[in-house]
C-alpha positions as CSV (number, residue, x, y, z in Angstrom):
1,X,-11.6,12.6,12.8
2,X,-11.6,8.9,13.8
3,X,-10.0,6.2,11.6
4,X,-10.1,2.6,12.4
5,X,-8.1,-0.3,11.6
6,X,-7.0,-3.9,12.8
7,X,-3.2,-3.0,12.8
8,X,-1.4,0.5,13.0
9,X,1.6,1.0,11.8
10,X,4.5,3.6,12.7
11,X,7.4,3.9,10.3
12,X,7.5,3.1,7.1
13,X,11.0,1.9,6.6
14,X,12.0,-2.6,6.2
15,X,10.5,-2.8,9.4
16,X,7.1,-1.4,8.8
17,X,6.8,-2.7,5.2
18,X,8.0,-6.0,5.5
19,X,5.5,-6.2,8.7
20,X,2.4,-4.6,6.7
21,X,3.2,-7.3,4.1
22,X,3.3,-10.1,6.7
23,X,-0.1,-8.8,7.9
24,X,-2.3,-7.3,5.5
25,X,-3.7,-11.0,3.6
26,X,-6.0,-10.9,7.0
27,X,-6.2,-8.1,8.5
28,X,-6.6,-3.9,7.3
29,X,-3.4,-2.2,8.0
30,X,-2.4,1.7,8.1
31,X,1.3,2.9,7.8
32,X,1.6,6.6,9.0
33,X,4.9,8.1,8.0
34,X,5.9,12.0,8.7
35,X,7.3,12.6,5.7
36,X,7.1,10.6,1.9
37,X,6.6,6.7,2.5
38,X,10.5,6.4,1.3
39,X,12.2,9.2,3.8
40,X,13.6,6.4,5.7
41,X,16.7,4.9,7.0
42,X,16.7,2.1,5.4
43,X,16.9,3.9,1.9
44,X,20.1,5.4,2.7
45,X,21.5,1.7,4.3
46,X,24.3,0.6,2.2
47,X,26.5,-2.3,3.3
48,X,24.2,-5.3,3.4
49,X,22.1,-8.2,5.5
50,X,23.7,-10.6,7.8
51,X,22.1,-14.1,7.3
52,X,23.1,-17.4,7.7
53,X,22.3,-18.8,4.0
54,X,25.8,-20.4,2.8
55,X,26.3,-24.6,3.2
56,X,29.4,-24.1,5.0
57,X,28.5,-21.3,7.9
58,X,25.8,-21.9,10.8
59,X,23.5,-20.6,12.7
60,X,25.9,-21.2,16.1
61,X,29.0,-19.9,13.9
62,X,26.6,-16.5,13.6
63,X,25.2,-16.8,17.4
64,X,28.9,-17.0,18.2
65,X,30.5,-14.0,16.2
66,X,27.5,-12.2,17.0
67,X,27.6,-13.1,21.3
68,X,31.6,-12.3,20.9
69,X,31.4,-8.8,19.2
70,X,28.7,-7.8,21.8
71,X,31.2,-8.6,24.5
72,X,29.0,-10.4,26.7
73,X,26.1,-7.9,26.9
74,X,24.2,-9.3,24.4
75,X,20.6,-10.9,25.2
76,X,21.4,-14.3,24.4
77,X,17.8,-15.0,23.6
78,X,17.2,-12.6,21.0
79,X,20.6,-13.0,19.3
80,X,19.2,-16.6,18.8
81,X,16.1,-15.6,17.7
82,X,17.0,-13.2,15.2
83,X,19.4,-15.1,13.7
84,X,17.5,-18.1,13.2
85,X,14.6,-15.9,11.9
86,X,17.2,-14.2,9.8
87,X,16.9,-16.8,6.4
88,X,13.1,-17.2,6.6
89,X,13.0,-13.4,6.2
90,X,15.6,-13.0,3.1
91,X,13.2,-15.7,1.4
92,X,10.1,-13.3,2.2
93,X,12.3,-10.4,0.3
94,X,13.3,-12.6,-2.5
95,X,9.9,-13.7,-3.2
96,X,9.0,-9.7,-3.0
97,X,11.1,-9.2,-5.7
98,X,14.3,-8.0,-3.6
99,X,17.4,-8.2,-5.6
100,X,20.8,-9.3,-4.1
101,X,23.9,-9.5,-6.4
102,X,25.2,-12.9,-7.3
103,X,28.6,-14.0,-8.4
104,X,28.6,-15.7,-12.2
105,X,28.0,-19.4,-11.2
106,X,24.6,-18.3,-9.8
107,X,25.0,-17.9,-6.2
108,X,24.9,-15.0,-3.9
109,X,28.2,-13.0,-3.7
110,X,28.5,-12.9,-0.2
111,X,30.5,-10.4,1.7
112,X,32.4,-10.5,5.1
113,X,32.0,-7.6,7.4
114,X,34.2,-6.8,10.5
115,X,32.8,-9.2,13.2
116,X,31.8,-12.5,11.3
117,X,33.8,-15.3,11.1
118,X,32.4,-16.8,7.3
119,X,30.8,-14.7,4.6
120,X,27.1,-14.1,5.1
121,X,26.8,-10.0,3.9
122,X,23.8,-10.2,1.0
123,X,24.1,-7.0,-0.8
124,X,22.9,-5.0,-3.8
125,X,25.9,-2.8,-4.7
126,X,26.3,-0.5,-2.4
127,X,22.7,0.6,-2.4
128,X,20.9,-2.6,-0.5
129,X,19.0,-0.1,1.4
130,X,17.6,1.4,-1.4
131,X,16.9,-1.7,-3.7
132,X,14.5,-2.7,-0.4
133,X,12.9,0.2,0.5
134,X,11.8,0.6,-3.5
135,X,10.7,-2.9,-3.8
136,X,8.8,-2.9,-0.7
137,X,7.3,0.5,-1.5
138,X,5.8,-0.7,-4.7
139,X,4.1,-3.6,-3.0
140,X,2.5,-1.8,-0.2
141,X,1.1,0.5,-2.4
142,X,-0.7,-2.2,-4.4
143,X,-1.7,-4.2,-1.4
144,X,-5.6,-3.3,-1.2
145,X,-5.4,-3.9,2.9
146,X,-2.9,-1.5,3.3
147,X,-3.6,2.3,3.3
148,X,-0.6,4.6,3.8
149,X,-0.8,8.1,5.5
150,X,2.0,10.2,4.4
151,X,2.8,13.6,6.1
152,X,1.1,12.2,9.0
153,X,3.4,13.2,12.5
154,X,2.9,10.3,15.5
155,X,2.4,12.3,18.7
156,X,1.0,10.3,21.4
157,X,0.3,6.6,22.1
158,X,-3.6,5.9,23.2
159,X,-3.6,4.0,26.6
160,X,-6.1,3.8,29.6
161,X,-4.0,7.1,30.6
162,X,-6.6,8.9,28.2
163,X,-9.5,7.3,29.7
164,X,-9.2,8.2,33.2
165,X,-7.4,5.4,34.7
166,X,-3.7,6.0,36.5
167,X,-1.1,4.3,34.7
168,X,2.5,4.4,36.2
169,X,5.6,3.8,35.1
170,X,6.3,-0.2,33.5
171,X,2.9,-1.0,34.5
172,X,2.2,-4.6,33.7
173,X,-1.1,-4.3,32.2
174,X,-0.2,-1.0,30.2
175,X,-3.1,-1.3,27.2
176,X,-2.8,0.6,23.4
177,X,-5.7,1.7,21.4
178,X,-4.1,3.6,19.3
179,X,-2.8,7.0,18.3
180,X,-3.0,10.5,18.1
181,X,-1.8,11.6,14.5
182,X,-0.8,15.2,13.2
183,X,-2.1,15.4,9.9
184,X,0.7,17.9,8.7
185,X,-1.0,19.0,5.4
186,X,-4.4,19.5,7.2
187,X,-2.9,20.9,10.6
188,X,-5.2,18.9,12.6
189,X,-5.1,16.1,14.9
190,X,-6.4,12.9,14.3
191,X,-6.8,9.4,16.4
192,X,-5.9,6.3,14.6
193,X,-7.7,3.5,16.7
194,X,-6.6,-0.4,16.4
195,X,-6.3,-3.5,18.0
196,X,-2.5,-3.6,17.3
197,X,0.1,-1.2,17.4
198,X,3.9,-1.4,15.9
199,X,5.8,1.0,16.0
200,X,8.7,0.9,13.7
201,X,10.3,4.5,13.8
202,X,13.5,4.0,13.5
203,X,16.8,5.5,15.3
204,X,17.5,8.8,17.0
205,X,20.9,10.2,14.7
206,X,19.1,13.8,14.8
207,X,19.8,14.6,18.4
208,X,23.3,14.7,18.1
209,X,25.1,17.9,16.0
210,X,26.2,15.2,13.2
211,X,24.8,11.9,11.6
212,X,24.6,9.8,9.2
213,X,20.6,9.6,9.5
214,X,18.5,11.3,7.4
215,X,16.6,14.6,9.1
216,X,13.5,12.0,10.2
217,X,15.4,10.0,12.7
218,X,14.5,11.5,16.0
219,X,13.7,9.0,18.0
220,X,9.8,9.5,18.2
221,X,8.8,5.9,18.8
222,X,11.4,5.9,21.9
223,X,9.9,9.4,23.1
224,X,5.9,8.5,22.8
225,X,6.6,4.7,24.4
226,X,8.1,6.8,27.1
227,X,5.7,9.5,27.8
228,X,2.9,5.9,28.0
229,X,5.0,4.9,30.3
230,X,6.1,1.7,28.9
231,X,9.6,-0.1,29.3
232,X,12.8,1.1,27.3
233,X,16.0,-0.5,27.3
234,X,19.5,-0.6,25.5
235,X,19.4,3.5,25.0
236,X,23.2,4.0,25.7
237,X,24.1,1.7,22.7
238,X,24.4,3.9,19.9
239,X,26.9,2.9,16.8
240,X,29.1,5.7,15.9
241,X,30.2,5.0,12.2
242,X,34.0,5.6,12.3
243,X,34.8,6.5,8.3
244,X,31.6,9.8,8.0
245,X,32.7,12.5,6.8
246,X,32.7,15.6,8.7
247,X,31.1,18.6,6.6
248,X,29.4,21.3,8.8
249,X,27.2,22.4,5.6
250,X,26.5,18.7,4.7
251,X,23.4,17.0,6.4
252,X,23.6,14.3,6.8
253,X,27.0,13.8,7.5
254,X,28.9,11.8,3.9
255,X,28.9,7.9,4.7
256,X,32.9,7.4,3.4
């Protein structure tokens, strides 16, 4: 079976949404999750979002803290874009119905992680994760542009490797057409074709014995972008949380 659509989606997690969201007033989208559209990471996320959205911090005070706690090996260029980007993309949240707590005069009770210089944590409870992933959940589903595949198991990425033509490693005109899907439920394979392709699967917890990730992270995204031969980078950063707690019967491992 061949399905088409303008943009294909991996992951269904704040990435994914939040980009289907962006997208779908224009164009016919297709999220493809492996498991129910709310087995994520980001529903079990707890602490919060960083963002530069009180009078008295900055964007530079952020950019600074942020360059300073990567010790130097941080790409300068994206730490300035995603910080700047950062507000514009709480507003997009709030105006999907995101909820953040707020302190009793009316503005949001901030919080100050290890790291930052000023208070800029949004949070809701200890369940911000949560409160996203269900809010942006509900309005994918009601989005008519948007059609979401759940049970549906990523395998391969489409390139001109599948039509013939020799594509080697970080080749500069590596092209993507789409994807070969698993259909779990069905146990057949199907191809996903579209003029855009993002892949928002997540992290890779599941390959070591103990994580804080849910059973779905396992890196797929990283693993299909390598078998097409595209570029990946940054894959000895991994943050190991030091306050889990260590339960060989308990998967995954209790976030303390």
């Amino acid at each position: 079976m061949k399905r088409y659509f303008d943009v294909l989606i991996i992951g269904s997690g704040i990435a994914g949404l939040s980009s289907a969201l962006q997208i779908a007033d224009k164009r016919k989208v297709a999220i493809i999750a492996k498991e129910e559209i709310n087995n994520t990471n980001t529903l079990h996320a707890q602490g919060g979002v960083a963002t530069v959205i009180d009078k008295i911090d900055s964007y530079e005070k952020h950019i600074q803290d942020t360059l300073i706690a990567g010790d130097g090996l941080c790409n300068k260029e994206i730490v300035e874009m995603v910080i700047s980007e950062g507000p514009n993309q709480i507003r997009s949240l709030l105006k999907w119905g995101v909820r953040f707590d707020k302190k009793k005069d009316g503005n949001f009770d901030l919080g100050k992680e290890g790291g930052h210089s000023k208070h800029r944590i949004l949070h809701y409870q200890d369940h911000t994760g949560a409160e996203i992933q269900k809010v942006l959940t509900e309005k994918v589903k009601k989005h008519p542009n948007i059609t979401i595949f759940e049970k549906y198991f990523a395998i391969d990425i489409i390139t001109q490797h599948h039509l013939g033509v020799l594509v080697k490693r970080c080749f500069d005109n590596i092209e993507a057409f789409g994807a070969y899907v698993l259909n779990i439920k069905e146990n057949t394979i199907e191809t996903f074709l579209a003029n855009k392709i993002i892949l928002a699967t997540g992290g890779i917890g599941n390959i070591y014995e103990t994580t804080t990730n849910p059973e779905i992270a396992t890196g797929d995204g990283i693993a299909m972008v390598y078998r097409a031969k595209g570029l990946i980078e940054g894959m000895e950063f991994v943050q190991f949380h030091p306050t889990a707690l260590f339960n060989p019967n308990e998967k995954p491992a209790f976030l303390i």
